[in-house]
Every structure is written in C-alpha cells, then in structure tokens.
BATI-275372 format. One line per field, with one value per atom (N, C-alpha, C, O): residue in three letters; y, x, z; residue number from 1; atom name. Coordinates in Angstrom, 2 decimals. Each point is the difference from the previous one (the first is absolute). Example, Ala and Ser with C-alpha at 12.3 -4.5 7.8 and 13.67 -1.06 7.14 Angstrom:
<pts>
gumar [ALA	ALA	ALA	ALA	SER	SER	SER	SER]
north [-5.69	1.19	1.20	-0.02	1.07	1.19	1.09	1.11]
east [13.19	-0.89	0.90	1.04	-1.39	0.82	-0.77	0.51]
up [7.80	0.00	0.00	0.66	-1.38	0.06	0.73	0.17]
dokol [1	1	1	1	2	2	2	2]
koltor [N	CA	C	O	N	CA	C	O]
</pts>
This chain:
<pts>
gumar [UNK	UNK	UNK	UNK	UNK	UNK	UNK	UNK	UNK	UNK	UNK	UNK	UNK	UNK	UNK	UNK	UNK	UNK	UNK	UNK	UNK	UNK	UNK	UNK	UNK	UNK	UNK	UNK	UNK	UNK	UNK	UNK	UNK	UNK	UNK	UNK	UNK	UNK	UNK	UNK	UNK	UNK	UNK	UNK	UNK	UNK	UNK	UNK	UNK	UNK	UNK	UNK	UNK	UNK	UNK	UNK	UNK	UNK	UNK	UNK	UNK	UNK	UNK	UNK	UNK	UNK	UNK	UNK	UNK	UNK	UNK	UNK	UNK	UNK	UNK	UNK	UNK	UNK	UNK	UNK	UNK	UNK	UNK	UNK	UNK	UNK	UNK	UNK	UNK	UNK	UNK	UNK	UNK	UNK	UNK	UNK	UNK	UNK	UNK	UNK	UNK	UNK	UNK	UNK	UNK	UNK	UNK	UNK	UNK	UNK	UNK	UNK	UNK	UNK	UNK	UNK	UNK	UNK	UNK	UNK	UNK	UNK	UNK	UNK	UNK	UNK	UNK	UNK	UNK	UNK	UNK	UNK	UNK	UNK	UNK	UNK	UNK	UNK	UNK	UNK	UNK	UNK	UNK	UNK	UNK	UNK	UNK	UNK	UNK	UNK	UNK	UNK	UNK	UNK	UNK	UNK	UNK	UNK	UNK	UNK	UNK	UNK	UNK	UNK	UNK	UNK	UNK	UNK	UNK	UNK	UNK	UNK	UNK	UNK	UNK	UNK	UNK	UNK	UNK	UNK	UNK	UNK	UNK	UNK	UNK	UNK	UNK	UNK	UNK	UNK	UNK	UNK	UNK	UNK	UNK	UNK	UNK	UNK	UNK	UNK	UNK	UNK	UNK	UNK	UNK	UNK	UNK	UNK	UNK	UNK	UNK	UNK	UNK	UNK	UNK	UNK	UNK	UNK	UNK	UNK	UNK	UNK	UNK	UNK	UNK	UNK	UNK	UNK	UNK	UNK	UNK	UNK	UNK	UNK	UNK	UNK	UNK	UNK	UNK	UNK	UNK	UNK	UNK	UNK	UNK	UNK	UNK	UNK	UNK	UNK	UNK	UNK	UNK	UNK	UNK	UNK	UNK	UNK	UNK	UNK	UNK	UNK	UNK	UNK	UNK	UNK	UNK	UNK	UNK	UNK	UNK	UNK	UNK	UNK	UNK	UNK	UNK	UNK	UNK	UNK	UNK	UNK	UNK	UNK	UNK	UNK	UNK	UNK	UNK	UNK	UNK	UNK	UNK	UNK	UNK	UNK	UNK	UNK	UNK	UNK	UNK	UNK	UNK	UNK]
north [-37.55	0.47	1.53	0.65	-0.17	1.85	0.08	-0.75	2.02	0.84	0.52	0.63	-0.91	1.44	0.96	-0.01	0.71	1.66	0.47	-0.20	0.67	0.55	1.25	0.32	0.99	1.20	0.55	-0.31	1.42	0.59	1.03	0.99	-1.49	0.26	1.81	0.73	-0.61	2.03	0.20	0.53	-1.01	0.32	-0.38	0.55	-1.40	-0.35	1.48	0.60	-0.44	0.94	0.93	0.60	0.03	1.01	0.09	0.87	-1.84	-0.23	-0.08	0.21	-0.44	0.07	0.86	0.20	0.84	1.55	0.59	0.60	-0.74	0.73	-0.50	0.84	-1.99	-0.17	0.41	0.18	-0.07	0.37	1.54	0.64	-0.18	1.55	0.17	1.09	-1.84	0.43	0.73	0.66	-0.66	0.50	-0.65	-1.12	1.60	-0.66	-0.04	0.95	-1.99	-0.27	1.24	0.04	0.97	0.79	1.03	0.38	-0.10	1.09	0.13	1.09	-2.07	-0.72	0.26	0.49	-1.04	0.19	1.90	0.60	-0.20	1.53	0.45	1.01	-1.12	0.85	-0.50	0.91	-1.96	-1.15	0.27	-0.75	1.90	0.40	-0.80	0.70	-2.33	-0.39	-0.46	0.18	-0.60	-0.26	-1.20	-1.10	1.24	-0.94	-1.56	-1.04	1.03	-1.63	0.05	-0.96	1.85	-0.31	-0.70	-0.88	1.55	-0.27	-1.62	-0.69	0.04	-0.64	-1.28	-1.01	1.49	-0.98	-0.50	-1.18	2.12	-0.25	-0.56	-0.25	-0.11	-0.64	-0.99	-0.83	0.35	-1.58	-0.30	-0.26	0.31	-0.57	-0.17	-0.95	2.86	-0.44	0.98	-0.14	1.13	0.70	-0.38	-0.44	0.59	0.08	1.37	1.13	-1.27	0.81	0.62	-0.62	1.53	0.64	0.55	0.26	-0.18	0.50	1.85	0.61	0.11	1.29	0.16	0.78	-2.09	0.21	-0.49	0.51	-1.34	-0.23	1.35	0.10	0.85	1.27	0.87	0.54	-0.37	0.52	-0.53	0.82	-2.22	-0.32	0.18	0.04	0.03	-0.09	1.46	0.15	0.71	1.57	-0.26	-0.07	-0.07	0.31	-0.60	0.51	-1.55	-0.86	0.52	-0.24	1.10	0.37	-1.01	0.14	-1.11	-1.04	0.13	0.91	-2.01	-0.07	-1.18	-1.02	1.28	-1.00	-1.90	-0.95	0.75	-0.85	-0.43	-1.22	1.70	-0.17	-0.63	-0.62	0.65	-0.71	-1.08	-0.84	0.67	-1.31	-0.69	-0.83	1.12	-1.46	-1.29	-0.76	0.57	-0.82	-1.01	-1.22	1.86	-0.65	-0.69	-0.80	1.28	-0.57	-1.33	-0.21	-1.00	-1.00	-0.24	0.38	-1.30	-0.04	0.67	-0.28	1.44	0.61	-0.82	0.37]
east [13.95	-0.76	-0.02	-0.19	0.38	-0.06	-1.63	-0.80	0.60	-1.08	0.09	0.99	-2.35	0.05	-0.81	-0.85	1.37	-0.46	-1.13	0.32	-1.41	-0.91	-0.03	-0.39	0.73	-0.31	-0.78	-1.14	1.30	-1.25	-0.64	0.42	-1.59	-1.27	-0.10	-0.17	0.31	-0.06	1.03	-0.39	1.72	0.74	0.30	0.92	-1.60	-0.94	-0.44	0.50	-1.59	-1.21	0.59	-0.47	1.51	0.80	0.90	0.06	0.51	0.90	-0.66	0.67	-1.68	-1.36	-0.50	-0.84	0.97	-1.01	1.57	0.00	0.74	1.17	0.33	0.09	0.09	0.23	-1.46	0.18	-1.49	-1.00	0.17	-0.62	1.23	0.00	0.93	-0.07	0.84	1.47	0.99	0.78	-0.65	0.84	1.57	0.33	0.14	1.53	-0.12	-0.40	0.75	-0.16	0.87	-0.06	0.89	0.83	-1.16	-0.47	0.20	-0.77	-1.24	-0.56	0.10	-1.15	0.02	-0.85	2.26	0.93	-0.20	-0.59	0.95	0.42	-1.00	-0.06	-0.71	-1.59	-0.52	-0.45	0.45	-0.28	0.78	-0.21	1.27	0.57	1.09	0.76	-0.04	0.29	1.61	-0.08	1.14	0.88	0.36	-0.37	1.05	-0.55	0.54	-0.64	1.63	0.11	-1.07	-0.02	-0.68	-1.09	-1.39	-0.77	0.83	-1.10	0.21	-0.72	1.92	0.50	-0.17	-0.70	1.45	-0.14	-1.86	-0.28	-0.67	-1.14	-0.71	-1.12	1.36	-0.28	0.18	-0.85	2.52	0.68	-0.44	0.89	-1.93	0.49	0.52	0.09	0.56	1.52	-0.42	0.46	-1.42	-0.94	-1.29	-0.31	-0.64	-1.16	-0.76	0.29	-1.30	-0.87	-1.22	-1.06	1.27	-0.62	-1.79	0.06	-1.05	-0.96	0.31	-0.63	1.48	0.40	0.85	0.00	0.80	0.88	-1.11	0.09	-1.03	-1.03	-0.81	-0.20	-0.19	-0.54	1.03	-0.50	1.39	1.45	0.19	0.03	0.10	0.11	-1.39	0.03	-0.91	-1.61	0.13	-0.15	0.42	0.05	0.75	-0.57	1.91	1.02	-0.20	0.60	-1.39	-0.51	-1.05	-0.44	-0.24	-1.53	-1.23	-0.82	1.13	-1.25	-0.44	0.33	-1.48	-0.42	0.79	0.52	-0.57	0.66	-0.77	0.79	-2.01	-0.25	0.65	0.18	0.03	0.78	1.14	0.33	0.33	1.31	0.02	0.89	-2.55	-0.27	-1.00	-0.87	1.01	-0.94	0.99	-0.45	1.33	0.90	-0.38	0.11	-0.48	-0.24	-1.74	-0.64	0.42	-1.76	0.31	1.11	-2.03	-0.35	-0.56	-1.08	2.37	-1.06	1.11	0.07	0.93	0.59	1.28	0.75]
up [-8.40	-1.12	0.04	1.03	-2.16	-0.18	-0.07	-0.57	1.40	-0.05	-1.17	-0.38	-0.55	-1.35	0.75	0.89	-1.50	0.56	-0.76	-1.18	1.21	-0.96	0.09	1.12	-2.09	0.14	0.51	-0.33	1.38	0.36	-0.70	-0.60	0.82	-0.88	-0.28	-0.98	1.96	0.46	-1.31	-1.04	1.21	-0.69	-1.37	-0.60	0.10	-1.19	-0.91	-0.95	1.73	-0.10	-0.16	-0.96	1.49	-0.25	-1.27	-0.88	1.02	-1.47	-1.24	-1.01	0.91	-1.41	0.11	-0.88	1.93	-0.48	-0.66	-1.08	1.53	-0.39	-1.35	-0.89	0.62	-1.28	-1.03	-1.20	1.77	-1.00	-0.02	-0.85	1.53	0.36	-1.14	-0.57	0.20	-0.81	0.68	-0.69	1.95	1.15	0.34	-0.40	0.82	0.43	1.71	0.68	-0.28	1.50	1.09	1.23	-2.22	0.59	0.24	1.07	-2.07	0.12	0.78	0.06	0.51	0.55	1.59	0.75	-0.50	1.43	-0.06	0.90	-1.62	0.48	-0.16	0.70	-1.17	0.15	1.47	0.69	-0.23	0.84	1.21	0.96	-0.80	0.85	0.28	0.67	-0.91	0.27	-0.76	-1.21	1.54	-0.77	-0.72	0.41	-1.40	-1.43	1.21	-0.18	1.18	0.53	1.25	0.77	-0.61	0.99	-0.64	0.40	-1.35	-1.43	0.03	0.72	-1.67	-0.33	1.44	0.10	0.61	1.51	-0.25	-0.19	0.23	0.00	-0.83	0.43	-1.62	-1.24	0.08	-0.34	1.02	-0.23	1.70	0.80	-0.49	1.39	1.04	0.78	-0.87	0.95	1.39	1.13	-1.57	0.98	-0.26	-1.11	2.18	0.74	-0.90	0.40	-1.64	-0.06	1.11	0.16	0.37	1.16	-0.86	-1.20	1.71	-0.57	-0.06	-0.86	1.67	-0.64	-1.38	-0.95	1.41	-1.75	-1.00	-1.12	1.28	-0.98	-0.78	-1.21	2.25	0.02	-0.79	-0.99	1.12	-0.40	-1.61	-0.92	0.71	-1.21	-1.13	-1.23	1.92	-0.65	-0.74	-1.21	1.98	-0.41	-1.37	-1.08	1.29	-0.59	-1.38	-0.95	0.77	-1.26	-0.37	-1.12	2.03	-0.06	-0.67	-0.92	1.80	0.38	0.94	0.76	-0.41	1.33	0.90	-0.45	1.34	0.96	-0.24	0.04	-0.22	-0.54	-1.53	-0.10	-0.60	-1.03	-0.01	-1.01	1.91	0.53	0.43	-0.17	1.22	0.77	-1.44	0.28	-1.35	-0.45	-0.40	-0.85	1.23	0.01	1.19	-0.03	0.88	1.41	-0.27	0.68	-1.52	-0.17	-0.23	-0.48	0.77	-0.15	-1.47	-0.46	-0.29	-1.44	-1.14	-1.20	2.14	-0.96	-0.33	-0.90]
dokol [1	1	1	1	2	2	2	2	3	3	3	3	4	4	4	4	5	5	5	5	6	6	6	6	7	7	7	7	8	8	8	8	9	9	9	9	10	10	10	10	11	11	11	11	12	12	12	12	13	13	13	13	14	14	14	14	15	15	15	15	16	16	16	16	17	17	17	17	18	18	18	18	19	19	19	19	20	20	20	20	21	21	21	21	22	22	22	22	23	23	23	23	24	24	24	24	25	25	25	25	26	26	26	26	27	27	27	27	28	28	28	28	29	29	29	29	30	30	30	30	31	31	31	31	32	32	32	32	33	33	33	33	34	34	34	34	35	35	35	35	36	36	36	36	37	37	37	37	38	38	38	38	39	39	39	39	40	40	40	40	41	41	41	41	42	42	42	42	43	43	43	43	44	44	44	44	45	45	45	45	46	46	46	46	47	47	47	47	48	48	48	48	49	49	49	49	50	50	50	50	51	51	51	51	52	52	52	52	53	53	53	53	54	54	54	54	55	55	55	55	56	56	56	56	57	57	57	57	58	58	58	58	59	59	59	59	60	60	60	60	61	61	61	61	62	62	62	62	63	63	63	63	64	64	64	64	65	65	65	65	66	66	66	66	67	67	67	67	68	68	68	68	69	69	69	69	70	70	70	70	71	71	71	71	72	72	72	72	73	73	73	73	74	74	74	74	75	75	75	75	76	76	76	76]
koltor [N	CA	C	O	N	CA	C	O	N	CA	C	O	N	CA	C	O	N	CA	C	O	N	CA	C	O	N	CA	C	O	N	CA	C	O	N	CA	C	O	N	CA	C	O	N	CA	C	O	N	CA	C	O	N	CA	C	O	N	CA	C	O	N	CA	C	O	N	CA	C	O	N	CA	C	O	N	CA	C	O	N	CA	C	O	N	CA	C	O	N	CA	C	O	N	CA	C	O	N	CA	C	O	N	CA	C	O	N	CA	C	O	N	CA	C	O	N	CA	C	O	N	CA	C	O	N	CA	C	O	N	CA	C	O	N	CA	C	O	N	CA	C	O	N	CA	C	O	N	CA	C	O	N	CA	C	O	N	CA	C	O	N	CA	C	O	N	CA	C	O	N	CA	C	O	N	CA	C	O	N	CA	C	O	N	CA	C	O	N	CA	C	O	N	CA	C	O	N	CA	C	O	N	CA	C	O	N	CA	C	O	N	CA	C	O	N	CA	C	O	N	CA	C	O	N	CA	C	O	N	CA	C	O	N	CA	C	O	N	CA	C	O	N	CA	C	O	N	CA	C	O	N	CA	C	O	N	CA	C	O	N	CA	C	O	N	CA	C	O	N	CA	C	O	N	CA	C	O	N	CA	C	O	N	CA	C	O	N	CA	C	O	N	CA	C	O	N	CA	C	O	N	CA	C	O	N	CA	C	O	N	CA	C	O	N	CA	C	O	N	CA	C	O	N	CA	C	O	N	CA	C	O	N	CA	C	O	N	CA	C	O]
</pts>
C-alpha cells in the first residue's frame, strides 16, 4: 500500500502569505537570502524548514513568524 503524503503545514503557511502578498516565490528566496532551489527544496518537502530559515522568511514577507505557523493550529 502507498503512503499519501500530506503537505507540510509550515510550508502551507508560507505559500498563502506569498500568494496574499502578491509575491513571486523568486523574489521571496532573494530577499530571504536564499536561492530560488533552496527556497523551492523547502516548500516541496525536499529540505527541512529550520526555525532560522523561519525567522529569515518571516522578515522577507514581513509577517510575523506566527503567521506562517497558523497552518499548524488545530482547527485550521
């Protein structure tokens, strides 16, 4: 039997400030210090969101770091 995979939530939360922002995920990465397949790796799953890259991406969207985690709330 295949495992379904469920998106992670962090990376959820991220992808809906960016699209409410009206932002392009490139541009997000380079403010964010980071490069557009490091970005990318971190979105799909393929890296480990660290709570510094959280800090890192929060800026760069200029939210708060909770803003990212209400994905992770119970309910949402």
């Amino acid at each position: 039997m295949q495992k379904i995979k469920t998106p992670d939530p962090i990376a959820v939360g991220i992808r809906k400030k960016i699209v409410e922002k009206g932002l392009l995920q490139k541009s997000v990465a380079n403010r964010a210090g980071f490069s557009e397949q490091q970005f990318s790796a971190m979105l799909n799953d393929r890296k480990i969101i660290r709570a510094c890259d959280l800090f890192r991406i929060s800026e760069a969207l200029g939210v708060e770091i909770a803003d990212l985690l209400a994905e992770c709330q119970p309910g949402m």
